[in-house]
PyMOL Python script that loads the backbone (N, CA, C, O; Angstrom):
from pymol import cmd

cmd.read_pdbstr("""\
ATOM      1  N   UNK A   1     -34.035   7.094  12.655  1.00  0.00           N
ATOM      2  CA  UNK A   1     -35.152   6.710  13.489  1.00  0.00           C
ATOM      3  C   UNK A   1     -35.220   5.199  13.592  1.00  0.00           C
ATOM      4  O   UNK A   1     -34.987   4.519  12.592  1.00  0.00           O
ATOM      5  N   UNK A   2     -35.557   4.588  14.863  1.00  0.00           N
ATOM      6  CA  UNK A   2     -36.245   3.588  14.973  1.00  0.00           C
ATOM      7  C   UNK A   2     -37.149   2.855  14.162  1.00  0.00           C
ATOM      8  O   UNK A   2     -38.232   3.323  13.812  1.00  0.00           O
ATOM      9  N   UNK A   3     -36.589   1.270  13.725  1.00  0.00           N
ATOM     10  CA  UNK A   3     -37.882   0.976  13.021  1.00  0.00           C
ATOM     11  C   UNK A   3     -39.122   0.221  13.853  1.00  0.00           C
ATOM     12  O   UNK A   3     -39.195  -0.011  15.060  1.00  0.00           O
ATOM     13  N   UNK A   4     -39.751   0.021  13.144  1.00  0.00           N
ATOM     14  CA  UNK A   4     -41.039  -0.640  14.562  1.00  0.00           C
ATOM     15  C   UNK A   4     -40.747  -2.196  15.187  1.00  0.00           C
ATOM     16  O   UNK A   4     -41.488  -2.656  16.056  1.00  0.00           O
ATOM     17  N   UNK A   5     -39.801  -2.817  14.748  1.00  0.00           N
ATOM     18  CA  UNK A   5     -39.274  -3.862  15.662  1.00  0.00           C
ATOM     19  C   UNK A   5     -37.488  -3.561  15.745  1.00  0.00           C
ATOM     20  O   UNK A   5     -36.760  -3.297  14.789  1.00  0.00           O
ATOM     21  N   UNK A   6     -37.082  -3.703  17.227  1.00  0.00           N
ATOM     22  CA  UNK A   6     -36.085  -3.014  17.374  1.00  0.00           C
ATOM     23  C   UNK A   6     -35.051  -4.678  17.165  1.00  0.00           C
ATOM     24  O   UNK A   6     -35.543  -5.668  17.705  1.00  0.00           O
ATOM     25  N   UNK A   7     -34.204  -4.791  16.685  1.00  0.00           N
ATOM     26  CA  UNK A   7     -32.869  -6.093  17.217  1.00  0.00           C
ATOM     27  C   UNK A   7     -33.028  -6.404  18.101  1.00  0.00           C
ATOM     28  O   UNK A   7     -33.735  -7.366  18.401  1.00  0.00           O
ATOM     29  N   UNK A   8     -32.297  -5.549  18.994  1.00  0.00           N
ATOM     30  CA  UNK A   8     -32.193  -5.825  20.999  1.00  0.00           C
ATOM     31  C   UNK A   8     -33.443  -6.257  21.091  1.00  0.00           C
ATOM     32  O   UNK A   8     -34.227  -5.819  20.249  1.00  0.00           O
ATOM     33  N   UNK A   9     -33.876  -7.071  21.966  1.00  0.00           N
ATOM     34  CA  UNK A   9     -35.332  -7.187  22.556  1.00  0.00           C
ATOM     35  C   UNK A   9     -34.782  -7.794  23.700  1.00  0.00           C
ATOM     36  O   UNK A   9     -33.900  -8.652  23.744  1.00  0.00           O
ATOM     37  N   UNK A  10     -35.646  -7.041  24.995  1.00  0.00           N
ATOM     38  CA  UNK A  10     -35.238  -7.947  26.065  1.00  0.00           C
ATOM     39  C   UNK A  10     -36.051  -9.046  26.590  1.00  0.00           C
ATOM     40  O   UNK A  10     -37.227  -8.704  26.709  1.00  0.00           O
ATOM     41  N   UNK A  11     -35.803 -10.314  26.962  1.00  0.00           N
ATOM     42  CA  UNK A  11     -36.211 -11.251  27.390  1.00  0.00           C
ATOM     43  C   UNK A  11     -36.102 -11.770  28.669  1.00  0.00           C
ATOM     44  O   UNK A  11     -35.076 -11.684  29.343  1.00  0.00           O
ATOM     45  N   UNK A  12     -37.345 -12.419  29.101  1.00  0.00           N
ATOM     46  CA  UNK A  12     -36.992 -13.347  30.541  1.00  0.00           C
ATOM     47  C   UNK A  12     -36.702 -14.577  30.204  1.00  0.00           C
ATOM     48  O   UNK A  12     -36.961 -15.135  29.138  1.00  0.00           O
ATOM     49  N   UNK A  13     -36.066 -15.069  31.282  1.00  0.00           N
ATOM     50  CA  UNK A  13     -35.798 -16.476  31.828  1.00  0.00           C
ATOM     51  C   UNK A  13     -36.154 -17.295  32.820  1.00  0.00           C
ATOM     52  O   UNK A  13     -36.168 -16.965  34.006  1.00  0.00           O
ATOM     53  N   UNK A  14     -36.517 -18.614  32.293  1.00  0.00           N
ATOM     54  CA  UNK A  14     -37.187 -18.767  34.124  1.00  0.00           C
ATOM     55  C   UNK A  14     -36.680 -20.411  33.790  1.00  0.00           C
ATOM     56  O   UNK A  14     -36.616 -20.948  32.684  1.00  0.00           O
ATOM     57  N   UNK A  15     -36.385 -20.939  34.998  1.00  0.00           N
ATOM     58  CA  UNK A  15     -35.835 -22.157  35.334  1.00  0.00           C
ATOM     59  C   UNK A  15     -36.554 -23.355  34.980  1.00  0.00           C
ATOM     60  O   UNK A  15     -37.748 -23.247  35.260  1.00  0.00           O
ATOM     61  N   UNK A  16     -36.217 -24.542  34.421  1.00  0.00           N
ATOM     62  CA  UNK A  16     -37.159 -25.338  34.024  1.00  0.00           C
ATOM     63  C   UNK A  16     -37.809 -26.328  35.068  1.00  0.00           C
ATOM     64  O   UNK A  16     -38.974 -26.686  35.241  1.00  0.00           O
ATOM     65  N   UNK A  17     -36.770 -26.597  35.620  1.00  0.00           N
ATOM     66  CA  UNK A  17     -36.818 -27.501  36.981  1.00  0.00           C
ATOM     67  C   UNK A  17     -38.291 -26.726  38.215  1.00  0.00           C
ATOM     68  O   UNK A  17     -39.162 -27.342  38.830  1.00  0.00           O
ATOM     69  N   UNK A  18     -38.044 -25.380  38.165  1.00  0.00           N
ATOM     70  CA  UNK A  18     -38.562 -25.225  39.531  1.00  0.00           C
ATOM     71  C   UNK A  18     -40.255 -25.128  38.565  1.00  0.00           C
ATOM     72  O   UNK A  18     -41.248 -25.439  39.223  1.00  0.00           O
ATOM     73  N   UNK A  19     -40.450 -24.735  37.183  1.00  0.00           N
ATOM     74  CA  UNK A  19     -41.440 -24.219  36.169  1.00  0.00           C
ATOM     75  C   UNK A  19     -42.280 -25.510  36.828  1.00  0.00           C
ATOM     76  O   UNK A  19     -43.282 -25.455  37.540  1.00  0.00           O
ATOM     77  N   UNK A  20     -41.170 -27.300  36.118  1.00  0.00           N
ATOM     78  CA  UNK A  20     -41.832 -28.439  36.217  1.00  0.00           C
ATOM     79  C   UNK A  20     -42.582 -28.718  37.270  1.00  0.00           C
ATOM     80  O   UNK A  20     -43.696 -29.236  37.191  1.00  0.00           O
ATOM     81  N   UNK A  21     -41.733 -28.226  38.846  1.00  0.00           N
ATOM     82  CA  UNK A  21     -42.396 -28.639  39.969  1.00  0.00           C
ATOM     83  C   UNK A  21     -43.649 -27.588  40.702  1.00  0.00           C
ATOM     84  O   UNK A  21     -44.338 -27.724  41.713  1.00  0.00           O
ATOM     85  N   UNK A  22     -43.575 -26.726  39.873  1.00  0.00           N
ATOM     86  CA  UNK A  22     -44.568 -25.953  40.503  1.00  0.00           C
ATOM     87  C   UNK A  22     -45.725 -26.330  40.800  1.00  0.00           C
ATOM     88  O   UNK A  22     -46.164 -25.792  41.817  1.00  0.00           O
ATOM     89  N   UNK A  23     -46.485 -27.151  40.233  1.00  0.00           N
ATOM     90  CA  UNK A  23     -47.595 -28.345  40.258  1.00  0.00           C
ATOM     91  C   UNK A  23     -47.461 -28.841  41.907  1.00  0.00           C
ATOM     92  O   UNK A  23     -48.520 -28.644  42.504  1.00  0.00           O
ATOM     93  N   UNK A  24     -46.840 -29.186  42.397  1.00  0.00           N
ATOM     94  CA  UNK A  24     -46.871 -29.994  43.649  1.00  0.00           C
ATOM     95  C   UNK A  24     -47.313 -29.267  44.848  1.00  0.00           C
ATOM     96  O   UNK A  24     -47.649 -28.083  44.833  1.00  0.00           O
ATOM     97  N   UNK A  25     -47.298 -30.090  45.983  1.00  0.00           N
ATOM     98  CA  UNK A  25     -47.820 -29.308  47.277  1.00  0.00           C
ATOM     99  C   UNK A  25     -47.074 -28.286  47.835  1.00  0.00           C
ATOM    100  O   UNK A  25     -47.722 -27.304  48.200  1.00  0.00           O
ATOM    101  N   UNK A  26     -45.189 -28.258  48.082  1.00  0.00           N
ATOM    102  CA  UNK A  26     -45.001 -27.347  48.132  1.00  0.00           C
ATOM    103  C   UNK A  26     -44.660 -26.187  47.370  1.00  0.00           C
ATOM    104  O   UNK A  26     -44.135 -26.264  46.259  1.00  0.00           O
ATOM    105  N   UNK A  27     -45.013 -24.865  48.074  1.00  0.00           N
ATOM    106  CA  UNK A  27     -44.594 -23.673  47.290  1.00  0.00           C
ATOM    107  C   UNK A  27     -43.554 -23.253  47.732  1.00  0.00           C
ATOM    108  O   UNK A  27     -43.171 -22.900  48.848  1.00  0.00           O
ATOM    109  N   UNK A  28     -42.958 -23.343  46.390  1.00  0.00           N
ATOM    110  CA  UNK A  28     -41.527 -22.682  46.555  1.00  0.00           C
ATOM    111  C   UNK A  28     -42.097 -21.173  44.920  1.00  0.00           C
ATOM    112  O   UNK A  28     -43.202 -20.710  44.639  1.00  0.00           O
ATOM    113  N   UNK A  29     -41.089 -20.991  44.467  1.00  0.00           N
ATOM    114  CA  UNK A  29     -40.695 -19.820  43.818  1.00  0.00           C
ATOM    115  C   UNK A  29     -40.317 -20.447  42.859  1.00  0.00           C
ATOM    116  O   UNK A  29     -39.965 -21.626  42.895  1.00  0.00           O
ATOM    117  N   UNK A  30     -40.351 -19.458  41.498  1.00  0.00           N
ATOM    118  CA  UNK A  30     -39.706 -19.712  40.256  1.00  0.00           C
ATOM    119  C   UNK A  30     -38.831 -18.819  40.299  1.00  0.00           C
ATOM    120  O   UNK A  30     -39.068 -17.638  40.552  1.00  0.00           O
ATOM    121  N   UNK A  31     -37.244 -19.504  39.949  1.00  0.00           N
ATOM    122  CA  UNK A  31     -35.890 -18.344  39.358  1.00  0.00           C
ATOM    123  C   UNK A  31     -36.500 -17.767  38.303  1.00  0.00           C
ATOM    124  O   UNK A  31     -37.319 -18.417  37.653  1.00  0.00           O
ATOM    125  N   UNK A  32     -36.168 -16.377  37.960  1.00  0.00           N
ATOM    126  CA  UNK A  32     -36.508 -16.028  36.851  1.00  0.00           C
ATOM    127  C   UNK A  32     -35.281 -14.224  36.616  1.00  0.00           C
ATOM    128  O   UNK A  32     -35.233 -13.162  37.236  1.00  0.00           O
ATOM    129  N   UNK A  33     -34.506 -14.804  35.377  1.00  0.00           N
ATOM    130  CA  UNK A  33     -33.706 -13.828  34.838  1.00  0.00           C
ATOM    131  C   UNK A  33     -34.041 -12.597  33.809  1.00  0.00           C
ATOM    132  O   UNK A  33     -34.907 -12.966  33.016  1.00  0.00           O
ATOM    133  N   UNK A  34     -33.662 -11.383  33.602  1.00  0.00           N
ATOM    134  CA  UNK A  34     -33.967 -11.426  31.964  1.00  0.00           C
ATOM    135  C   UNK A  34     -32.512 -10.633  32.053  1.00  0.00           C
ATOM    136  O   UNK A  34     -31.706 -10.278  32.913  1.00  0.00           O
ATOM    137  N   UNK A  35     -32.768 -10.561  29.976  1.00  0.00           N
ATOM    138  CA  UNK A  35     -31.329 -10.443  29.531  1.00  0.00           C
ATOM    139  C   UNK A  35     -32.012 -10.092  28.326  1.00  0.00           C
ATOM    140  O   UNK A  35     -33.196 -10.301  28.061  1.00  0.00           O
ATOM    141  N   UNK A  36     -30.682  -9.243  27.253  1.00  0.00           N
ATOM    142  CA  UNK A  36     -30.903  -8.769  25.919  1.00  0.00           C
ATOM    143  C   UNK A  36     -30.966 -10.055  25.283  1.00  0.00           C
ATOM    144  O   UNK A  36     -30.857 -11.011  26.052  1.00  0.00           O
ATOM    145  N   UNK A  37     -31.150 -10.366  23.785  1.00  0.00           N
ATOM    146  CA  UNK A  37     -31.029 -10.985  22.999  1.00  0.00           C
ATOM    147  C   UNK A  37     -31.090 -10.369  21.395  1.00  0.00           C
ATOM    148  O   UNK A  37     -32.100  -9.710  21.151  1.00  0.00           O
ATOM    149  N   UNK A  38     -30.090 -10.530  20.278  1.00  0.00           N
ATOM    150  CA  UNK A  38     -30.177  -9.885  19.018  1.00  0.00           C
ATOM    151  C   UNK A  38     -30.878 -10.612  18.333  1.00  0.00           C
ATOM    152  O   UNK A  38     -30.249 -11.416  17.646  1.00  0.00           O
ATOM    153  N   UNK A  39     -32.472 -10.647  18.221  1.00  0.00           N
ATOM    154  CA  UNK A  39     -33.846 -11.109  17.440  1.00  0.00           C
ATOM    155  C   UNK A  39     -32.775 -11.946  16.224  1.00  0.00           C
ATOM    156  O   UNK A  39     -32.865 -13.116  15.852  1.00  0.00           O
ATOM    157  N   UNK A  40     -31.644 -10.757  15.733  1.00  0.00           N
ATOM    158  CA  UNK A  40     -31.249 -11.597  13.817  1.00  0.00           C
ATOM    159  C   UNK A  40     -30.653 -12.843  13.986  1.00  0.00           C
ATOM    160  O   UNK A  40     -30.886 -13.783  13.225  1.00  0.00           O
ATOM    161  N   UNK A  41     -29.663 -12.930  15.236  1.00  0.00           N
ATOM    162  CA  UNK A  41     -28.479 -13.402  15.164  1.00  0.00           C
ATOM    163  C   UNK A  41     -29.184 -14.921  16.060  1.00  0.00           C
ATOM    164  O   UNK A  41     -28.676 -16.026  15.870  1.00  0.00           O
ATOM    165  N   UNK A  42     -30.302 -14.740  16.944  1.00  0.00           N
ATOM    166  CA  UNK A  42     -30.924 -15.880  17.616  1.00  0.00           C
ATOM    167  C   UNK A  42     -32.251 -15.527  17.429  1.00  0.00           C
ATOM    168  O   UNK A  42     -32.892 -14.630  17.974  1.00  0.00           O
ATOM    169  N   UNK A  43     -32.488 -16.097  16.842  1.00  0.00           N
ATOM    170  CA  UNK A  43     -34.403 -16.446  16.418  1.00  0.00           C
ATOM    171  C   UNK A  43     -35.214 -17.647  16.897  1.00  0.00           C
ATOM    172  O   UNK A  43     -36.410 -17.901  16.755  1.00  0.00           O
ATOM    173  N   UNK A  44     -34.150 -18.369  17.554  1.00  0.00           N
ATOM    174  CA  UNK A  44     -34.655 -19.538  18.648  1.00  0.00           C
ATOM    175  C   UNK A  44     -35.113 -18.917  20.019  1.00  0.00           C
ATOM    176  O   UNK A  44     -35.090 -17.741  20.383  1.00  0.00           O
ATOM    177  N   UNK A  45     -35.557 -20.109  20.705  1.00  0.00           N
ATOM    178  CA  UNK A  45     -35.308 -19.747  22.043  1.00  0.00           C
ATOM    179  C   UNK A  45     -34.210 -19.686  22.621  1.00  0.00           C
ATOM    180  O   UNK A  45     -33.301 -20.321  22.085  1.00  0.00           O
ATOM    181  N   UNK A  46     -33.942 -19.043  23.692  1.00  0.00           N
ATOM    182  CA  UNK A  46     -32.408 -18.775  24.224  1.00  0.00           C
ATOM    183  C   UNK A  46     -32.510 -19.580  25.499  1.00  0.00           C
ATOM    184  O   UNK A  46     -33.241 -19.244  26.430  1.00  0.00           O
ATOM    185  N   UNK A  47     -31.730 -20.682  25.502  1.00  0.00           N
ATOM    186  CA  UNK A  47     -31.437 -21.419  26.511  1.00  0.00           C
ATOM    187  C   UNK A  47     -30.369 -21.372  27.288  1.00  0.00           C
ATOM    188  O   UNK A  47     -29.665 -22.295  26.879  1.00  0.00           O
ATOM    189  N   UNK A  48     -29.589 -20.620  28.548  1.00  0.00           N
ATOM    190  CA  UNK A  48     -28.737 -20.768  29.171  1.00  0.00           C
ATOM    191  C   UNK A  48     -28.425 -21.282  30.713  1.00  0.00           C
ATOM    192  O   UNK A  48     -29.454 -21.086  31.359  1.00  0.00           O
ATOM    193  N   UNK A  49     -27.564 -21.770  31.415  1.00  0.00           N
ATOM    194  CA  UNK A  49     -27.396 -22.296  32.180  1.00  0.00           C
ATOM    195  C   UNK A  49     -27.073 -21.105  33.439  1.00  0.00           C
ATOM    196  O   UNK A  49     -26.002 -20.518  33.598  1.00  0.00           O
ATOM    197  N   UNK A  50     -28.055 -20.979  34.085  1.00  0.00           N
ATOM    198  CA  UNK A  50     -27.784 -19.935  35.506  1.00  0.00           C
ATOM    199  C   UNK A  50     -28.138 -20.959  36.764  1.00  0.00           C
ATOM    200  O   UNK A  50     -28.662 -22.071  36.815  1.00  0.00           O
ATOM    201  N   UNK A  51     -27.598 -20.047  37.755  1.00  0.00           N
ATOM    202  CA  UNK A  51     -28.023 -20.342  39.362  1.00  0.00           C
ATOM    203  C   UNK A  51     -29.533 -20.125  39.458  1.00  0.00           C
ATOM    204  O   UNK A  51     -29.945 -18.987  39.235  1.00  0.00           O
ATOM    205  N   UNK A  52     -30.500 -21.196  39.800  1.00  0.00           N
ATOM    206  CA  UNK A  52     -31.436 -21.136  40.446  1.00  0.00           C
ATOM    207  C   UNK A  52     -31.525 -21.325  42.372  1.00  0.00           C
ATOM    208  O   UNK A  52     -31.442 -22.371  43.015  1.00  0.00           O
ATOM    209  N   UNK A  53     -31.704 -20.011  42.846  1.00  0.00           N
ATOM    210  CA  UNK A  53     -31.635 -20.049  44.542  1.00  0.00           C
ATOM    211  C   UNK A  53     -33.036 -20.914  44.933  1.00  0.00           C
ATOM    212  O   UNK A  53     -33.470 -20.772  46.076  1.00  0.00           O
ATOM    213  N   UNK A  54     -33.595 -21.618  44.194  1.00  0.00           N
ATOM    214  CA  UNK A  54     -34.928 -22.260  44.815  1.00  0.00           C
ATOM    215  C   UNK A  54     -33.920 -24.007  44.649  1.00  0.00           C
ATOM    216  O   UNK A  54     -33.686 -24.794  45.566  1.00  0.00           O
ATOM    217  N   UNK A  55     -33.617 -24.104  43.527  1.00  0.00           N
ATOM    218  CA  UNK A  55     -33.232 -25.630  43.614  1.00  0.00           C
ATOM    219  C   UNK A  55     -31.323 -25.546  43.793  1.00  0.00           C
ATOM    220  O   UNK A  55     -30.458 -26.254  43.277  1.00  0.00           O
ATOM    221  N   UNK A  56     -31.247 -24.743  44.441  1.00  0.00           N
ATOM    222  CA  UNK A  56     -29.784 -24.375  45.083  1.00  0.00           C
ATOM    223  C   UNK A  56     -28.802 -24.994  44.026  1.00  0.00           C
ATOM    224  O   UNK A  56     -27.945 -25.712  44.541  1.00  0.00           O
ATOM    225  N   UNK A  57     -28.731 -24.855  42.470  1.00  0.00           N
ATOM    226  CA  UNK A  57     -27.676 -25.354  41.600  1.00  0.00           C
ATOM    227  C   UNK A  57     -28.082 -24.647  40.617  1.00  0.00           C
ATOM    228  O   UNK A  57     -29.124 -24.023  40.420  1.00  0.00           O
ATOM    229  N   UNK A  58     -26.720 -24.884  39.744  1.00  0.00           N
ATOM    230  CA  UNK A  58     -26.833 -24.182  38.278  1.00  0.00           C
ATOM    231  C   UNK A  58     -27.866 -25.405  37.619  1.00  0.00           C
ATOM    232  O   UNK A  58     -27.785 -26.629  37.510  1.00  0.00           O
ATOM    233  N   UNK A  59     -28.856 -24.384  37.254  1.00  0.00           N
ATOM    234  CA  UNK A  59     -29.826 -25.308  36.069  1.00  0.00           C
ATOM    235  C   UNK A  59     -30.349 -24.425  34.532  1.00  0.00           C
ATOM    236  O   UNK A  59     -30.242 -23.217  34.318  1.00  0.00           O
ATOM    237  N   UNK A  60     -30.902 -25.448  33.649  1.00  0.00           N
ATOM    238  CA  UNK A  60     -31.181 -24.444  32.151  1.00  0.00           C
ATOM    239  C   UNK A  60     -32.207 -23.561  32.398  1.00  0.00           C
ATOM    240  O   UNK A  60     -33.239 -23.879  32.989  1.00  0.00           O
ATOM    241  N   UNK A  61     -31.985 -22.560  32.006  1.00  0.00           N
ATOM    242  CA  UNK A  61     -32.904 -21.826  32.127  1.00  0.00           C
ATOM    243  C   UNK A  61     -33.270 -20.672  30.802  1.00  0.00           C
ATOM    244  O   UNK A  61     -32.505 -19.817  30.357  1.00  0.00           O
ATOM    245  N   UNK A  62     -34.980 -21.032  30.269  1.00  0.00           N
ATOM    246  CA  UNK A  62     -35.480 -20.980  28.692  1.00  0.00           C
ATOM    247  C   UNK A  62     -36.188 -19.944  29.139  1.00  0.00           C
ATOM    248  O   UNK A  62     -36.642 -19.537  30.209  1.00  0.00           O
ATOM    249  N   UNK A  63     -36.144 -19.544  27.691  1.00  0.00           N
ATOM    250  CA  UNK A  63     -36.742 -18.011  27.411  1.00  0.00           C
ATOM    251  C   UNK A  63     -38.333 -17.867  27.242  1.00  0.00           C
ATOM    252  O   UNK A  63     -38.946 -18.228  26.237  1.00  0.00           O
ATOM    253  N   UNK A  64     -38.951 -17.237  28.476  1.00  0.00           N
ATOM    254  CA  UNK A  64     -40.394 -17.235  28.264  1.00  0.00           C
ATOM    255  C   UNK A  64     -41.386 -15.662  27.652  1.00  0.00           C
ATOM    256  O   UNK A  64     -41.209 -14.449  27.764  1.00  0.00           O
ATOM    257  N   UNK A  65     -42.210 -16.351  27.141  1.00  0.00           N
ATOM    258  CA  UNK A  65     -42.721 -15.052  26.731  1.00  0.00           C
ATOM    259  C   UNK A  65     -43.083 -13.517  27.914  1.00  0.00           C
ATOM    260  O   UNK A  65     -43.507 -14.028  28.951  1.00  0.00           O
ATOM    261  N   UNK A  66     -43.070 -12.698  28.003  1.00  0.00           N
ATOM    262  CA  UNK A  66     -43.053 -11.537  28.426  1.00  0.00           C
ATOM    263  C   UNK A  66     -44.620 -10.761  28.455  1.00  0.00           C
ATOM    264  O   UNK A  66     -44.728  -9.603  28.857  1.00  0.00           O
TER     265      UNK A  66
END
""", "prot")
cmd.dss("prot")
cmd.show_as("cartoon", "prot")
cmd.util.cbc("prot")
cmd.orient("prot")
């Protein structure tokens, strides 16, 4: 059986760049991914580098709460 917190946990991602500018006059969109992560093996935040289609380039993109 399952214990009550599983390893796998899945997580989102969302772009930092478009997060920062969201504040401003125009509206655009936040990229936002999710993906597994193994809780033992990364107990940080998970930072990786994807395509954001709002700021048309690969940018970092950090793991937000759910």
């Amino acid at each position: 059986m399952a214990k009550g917190r599983d390893v796998r946990v899945t997580i989102g991602l969302e772009c930092i760049d478009c997060a920062r500018d969201r504040g401003g006059g125009e509206r655009r969109g936040v990229s936002r991914y999710t993906t597994q992560k193994n809780r033992r093996n990364t107990p940080t935040r998970l930072e990786l580098k994807k395509f954001c289609c709002y700021c048309n380039k690969h940018t970092i993109h950090r793991e937000i709460k759910k």
